[in-house]
SERO-4910 file (N, C-alpha, C, O; in steps of 0.05 Angstrom, whole numbers):
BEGIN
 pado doro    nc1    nc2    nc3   cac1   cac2   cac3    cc1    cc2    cc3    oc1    oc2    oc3
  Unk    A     17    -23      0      0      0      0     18     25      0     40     19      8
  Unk    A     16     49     -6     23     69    -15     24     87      5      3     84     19
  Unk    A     42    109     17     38    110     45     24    140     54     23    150     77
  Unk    A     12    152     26     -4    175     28    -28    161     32    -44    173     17
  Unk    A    -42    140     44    -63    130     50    -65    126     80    -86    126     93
  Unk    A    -40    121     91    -40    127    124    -43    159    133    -51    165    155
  Unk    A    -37    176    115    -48    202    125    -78    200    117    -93    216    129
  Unk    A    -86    189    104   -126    189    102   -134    177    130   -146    189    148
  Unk    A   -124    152    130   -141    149    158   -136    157    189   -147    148    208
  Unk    A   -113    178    188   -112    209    205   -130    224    215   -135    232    238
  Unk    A   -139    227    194   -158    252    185   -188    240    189   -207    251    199
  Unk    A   -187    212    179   -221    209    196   -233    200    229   -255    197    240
  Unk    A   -204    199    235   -198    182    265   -205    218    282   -207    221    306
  Unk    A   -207    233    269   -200    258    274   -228    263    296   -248    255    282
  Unk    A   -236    268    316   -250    278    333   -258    306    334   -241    322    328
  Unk    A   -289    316    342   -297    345    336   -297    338    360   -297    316    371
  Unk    A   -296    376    372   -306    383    403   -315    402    406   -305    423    398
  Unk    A   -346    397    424   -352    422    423   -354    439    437   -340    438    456
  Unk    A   -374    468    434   -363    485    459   -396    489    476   -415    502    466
  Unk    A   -399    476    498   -421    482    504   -426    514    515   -413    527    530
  Unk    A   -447    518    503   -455    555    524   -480    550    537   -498    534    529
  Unk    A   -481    569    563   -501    560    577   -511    592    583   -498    610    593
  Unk    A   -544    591    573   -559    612    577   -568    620    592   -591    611    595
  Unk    A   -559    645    614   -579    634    639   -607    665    637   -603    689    631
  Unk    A   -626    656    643   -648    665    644   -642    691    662   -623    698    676
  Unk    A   -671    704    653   -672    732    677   -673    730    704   -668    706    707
  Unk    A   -676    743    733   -673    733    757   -703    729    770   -710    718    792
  Unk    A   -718    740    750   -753    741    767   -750    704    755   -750    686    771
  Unk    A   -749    700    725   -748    675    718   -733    644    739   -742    622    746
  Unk    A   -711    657    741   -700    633    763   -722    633    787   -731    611    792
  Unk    A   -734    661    806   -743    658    825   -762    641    829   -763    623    845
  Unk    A   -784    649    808   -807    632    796   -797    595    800   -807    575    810
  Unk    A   -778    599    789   -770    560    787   -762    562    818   -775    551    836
  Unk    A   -745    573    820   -737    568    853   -763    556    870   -763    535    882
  Unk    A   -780    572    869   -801    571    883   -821    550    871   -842    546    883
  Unk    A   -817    536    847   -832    515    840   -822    486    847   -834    465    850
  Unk    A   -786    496    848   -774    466    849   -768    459    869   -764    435    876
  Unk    A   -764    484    888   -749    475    911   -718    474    917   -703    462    901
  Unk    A   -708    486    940   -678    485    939   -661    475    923   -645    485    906
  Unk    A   -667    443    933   -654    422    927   -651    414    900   -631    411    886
  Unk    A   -678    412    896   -678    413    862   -669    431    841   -659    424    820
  Unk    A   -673    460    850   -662    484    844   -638    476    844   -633    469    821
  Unk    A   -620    472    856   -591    475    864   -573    453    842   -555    457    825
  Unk    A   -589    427    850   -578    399    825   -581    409    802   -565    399    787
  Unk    A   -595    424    792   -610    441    763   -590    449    752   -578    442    732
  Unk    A   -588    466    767   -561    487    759   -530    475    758   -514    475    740
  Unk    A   -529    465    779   -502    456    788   -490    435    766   -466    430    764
  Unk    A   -510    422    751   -509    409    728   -501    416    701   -485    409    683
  Unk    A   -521    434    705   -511    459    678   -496    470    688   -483    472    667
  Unk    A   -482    483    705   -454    488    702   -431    484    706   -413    501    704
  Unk    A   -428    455    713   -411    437    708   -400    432    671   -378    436    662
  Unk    A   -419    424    662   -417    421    633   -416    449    608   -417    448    583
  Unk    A   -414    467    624   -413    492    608   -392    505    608   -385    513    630
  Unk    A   -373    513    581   -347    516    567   -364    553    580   -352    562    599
  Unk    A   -377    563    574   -381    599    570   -407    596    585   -423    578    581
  Unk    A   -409    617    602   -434    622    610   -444    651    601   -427    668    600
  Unk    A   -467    659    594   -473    675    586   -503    691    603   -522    676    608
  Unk    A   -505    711    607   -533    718    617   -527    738    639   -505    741    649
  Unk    A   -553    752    649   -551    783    673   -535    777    689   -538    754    696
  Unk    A   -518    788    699   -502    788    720   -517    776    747   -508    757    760
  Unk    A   -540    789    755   -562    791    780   -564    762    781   -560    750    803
  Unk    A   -570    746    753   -578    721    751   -555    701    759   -564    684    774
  Unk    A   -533    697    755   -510    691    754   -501    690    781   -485    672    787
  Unk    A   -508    707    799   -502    718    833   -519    705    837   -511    692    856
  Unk    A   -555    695    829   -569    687    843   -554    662    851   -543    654    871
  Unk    A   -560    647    819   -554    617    822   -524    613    830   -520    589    834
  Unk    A   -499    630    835   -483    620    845   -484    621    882   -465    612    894
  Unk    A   -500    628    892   -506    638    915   -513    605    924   -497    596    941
  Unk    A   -533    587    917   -539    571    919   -510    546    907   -507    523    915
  Unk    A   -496    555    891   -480    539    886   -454    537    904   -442    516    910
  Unk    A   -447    558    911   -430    556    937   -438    545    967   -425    533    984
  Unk    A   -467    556    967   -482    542    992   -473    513    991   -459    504   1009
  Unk    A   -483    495    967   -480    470    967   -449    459    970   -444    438    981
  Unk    A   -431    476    960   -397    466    955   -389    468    975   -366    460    976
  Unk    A   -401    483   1011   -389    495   1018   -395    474   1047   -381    469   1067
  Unk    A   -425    464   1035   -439    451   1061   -415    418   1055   -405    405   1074
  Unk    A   -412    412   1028   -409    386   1017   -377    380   1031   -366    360   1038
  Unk    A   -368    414   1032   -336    405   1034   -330    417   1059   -307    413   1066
  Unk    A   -345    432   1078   -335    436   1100   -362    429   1117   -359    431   1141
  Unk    A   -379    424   1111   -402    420   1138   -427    452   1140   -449    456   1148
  Unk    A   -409    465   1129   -413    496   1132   -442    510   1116   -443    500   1094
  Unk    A   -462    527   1120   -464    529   1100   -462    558   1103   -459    568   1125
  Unk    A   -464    575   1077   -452    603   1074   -475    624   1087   -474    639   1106
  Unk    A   -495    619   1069   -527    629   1071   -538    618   1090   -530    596   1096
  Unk    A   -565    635   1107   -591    619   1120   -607    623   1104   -622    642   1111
  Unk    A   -614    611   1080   -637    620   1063   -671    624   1074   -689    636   1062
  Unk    A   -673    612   1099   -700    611   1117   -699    646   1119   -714    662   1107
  Unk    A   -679    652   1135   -676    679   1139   -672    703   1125   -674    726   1134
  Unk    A   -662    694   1095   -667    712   1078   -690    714   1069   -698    737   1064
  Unk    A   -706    696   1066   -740    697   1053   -751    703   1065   -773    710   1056
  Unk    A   -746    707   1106   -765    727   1113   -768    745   1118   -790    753   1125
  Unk    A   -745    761   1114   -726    792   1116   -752    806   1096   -765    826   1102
  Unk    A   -756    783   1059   -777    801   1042   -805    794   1045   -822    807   1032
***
């Protein structure tokens, strides 16, 4: 065999990758889910999607919400701790 045919099958062994982006919604929108899903569920939601996301994109406000809850969880998981009393912020409004 001819050995410009080992560079062909190079080129199809060849792998794409992609770039995931993750959209995140307005902050009345997360609240709404917050308040439909529940902490817990709220928290795995997110924490999922942004694990797997190369760019995040979306309001700043929004971004602070859900990382608020994402440090709560990293924080309880790896020191016992948690950052927030979320009981006590929801009754402050």
């Amino acid at each position: 065999m001819v050995d410009y045919f080992k560079h062909f099958s190079l080129i199809l062994n060849k792998t794409n990758m992609g770039f995931n982006k993750l959209h995140i919604p307005d902050l009345e929108y997360l609240k709404e889910s917050l308040k439909e899903k529940g902490n817990e569920e709220f928290t795995e939601f997110w924490k999922k999607r942004y694990m797997r996301a190369d760019a995040i994109m979306g309001p700043p406000e929004s971004m602070d919400f859900i990382k608020q809850f994402l440090n709560r969880e990293y924080n309880y998981r790896t020191t016992g701790q948690i950052e927030f009393d979320f009981d006590q912020i929801n009754d402050k409004k």
